[in-house]
N, C-alpha and C positions, 0 to 999 in steps of 0.2 A: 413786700409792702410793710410799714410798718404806722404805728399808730402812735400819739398821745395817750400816756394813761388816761386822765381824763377828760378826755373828748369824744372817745368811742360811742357812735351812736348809728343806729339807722342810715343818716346821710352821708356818713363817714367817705369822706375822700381820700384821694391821694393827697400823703404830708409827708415836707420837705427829712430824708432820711437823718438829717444831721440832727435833727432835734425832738423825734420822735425815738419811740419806744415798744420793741416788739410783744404783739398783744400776748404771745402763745410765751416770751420769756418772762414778760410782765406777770403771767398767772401762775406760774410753776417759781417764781424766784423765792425766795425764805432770807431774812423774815419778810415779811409781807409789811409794807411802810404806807399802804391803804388807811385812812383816816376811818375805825371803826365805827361798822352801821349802827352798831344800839346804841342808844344816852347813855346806857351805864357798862360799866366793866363786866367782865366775867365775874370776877368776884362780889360786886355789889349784888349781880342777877343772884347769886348763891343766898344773898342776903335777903334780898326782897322774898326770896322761894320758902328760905327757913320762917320767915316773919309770916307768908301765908299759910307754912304749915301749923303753927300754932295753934293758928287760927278756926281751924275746922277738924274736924273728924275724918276727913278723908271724901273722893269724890265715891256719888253714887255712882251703881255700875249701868254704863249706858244701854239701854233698851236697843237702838241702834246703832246707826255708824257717825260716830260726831268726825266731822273732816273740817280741819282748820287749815286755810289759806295763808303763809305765811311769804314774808317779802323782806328781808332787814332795810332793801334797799325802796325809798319811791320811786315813780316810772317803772316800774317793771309790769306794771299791768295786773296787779295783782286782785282787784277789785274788779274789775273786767272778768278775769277769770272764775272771782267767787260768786258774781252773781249770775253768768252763765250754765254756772255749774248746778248752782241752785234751782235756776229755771227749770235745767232740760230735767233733771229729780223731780221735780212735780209736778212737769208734765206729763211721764210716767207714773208717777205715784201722787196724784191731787190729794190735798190737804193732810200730806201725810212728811211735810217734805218744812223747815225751818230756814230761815238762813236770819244770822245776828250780825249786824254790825259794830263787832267790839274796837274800829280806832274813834276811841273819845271823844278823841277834840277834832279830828276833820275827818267823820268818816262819810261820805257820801255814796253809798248804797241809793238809798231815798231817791236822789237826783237819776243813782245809773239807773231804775226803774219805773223813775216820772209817780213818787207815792209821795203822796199828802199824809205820813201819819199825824195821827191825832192825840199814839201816846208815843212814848219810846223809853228806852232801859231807865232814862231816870227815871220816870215811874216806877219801874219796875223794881227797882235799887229801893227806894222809902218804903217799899213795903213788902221787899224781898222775904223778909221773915217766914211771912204770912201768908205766903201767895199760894191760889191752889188753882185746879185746870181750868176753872172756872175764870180767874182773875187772870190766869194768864190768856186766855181765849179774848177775852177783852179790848187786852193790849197790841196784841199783834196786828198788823198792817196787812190785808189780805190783796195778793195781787191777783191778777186775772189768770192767771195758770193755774193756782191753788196753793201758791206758797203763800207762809206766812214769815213775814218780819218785821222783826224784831229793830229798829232802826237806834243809832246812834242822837245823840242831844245836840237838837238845830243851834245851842250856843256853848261855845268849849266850854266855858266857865261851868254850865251845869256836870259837862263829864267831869271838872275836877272832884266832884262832889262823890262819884261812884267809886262806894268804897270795893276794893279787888275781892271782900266777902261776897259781896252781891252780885258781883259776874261771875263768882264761884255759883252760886243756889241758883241765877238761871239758866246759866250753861247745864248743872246737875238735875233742872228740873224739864227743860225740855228733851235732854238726852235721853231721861228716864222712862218719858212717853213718847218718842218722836221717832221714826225706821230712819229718819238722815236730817241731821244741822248740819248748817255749814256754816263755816265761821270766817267773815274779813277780821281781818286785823289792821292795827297800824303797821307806820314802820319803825323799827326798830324789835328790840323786844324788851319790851315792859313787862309790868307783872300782871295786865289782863290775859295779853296775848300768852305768859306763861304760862296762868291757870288753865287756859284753852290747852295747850298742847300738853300739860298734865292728864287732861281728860278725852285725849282724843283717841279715835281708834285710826287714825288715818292723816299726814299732814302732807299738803300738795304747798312743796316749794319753788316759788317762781323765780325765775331769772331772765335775765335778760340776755341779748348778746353783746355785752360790753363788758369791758374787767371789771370796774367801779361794783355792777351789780354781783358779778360773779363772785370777786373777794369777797364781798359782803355775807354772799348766801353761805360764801364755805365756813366763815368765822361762825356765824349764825347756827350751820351743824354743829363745829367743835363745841360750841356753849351747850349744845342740847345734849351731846353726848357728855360733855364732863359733868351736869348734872344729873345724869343717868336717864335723863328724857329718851331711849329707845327702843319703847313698847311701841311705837304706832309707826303701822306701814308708811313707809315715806314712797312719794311721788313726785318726779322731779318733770315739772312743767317748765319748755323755753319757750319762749313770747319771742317773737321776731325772728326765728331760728334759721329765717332764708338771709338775712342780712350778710354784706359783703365786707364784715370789717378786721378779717385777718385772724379768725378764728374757725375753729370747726367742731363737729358737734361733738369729736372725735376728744377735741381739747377740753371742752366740758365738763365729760366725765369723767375725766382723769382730775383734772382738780377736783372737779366736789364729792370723787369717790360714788357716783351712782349713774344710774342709765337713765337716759332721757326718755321719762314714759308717753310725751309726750311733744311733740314739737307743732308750734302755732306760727304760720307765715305771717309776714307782716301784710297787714289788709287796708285799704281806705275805708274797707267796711265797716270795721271793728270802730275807729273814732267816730265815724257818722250814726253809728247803732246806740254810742255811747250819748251823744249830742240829743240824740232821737228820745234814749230813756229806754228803749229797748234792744234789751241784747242779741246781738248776732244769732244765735242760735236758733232764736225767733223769727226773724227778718232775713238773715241770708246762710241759711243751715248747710245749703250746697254747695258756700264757695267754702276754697281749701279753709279756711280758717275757721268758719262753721264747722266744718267738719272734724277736722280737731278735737274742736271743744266737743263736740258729739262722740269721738273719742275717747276725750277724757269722763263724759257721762256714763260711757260704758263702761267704765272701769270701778262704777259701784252701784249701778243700777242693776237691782235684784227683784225677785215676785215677792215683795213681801206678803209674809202665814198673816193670817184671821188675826186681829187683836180684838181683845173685848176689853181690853180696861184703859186707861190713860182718859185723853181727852175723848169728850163725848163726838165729834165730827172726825175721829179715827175708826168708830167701829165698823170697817165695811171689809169686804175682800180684796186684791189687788188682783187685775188679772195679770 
């Protein structure tokens, strides 16, 4: 069977062989003539990277495990995945548990959680300088699990305004008192989502089961590794990973060079949980794709030791 480069999707059908393109020669061919996922070159990312190093002294060293969700490509589910992952964290671990939504201009967390916040990082940004646990306790969004987030600016124009310093200090200042952030991003990779994966101890990359998404995610490694990005454990999440579209999981890994830690069937649940505001995990933890993700929580869910300093609604035990 063979496929369209870009048409591979979920409902992917039989296509006429004469004008199709095989999906498993399409992802192993060199060079690769896939329309790059990020806005800017590899080189410009080197650019924007040196311009934040300037800038700062360096990240503080994280108290926890900062996990950044990364996607170069949209539709891959990536936001689905970061705010489930966030959930089932503190639902184990209550009020001890972050999740930010660093894409700017459209990030919708807020929505996938049904949260009214009342501040979000632009605040946080005007007075990043200055910010202490106290101010940041304020700001956060508390959902009914015991996460706290951090949300994205209900109007793009306001994210223009957040300079890449200031999602440096909050990323550095939640990490510093927090046992787990989790970080959406946009897509692409800009230079928030760089600052994030400079400071993370952990980055769960998603893909999809289409080439579009898969080219994307493999360009997306080689940019992280040519700028030396690989200190933090990488986790390679597929979304949709039963799909019938002339690929296997087998092909995956050989292109993106890693093991799939985790594969997520496609679900009616997943978009209905999404539409709901609450995530799967919450609502249907026992079908396969709940459980997945329930998977993928175990794959950093720990008893976090006694803290006694950071924010003041941290000091308790974890059992």
């Amino acid at each position: 069977m063979t496929f369209p480069l870009t048409e591979l999707d979920d409902a992917a059908g039989d296509v006429d062989r004469d004008h199709g393109v095989d999906a498993v020669e399409a992802l192993e061919a060199e060079p690769v003539d896939a329309a790059p996922p990020a806005p800017a070159a590899p080189e410009d990312v080197e650019v924007l990277l040196s311009h934040t190093a300037e800038r700062r002294s360096g990240p503080r060293p994280p108290a926890g495990r900062i996990i950044t969700v990364v996607s170069p490509k949209g539709g891959a589910g990536k936001t689905t995945v970061a705010t489930n992952l966030a959930v089932g964290l503190a639902r184990r671990a209550p009020g001890m548990t972050a999740l930010l939504d660093l894409d700017l201009t459209f990030g919708d967390v807020a929505s996938a959680l049904l949260l009214d916040p009342k501040h979000g990082i632009g605040q946080v940004a005007r007075a990043a300088r200055a910010l202490d646990d106290a101010a940041v306790k304020m700001l956060l969004t508390q959902h009914p699990t015991g996460l706290h987030v951090l949300c994205a600016p209900d109007d793009p124009v306001e994210g223009d305004d957040v300079a890449p310093e200031d999602v440096a200090s909050v990323v550095d200042l939640l990490g510093a008192d927090l046992p787990y952030v989790v970080i959406d991003t946009g897509a692409g990779m800009d230079e928030p989502t760089l600052l994030a994966v400079e400071r993370s101890t952990d980055l769960v990359l998603v893909g999809a089961m289409d080439v579009p998404s898969l080219l994307g995610l493999r360009k997306a490694i080689d940019v992280l590794d040519r700028l030396g990005m690989t200190s933090a454990r990488r986790h390679l999440v597929l979304n949709r990973a039963d799909s019938r579209v002339g690929l296997e999981v087998a092909d995956v890994e050989s292109t993106l060079g890693l093991e799939v830690a985790v594969s997520i069937p496609s679900s009616r649940s997943i978009p209905l949980s999404v539409n709901q505001g609450r995530p799967i995990i919450e609502t249907d933890w026992k079908s396969p794709a709940g459980r997945a993700l329930q998977e993928l929580v175990d794959r950093f869910a720990e008893v976090p030791t006694t803290r006694t300093g950071g924010f003041g609604w941290l000091r308790r035990s974890a059992r």
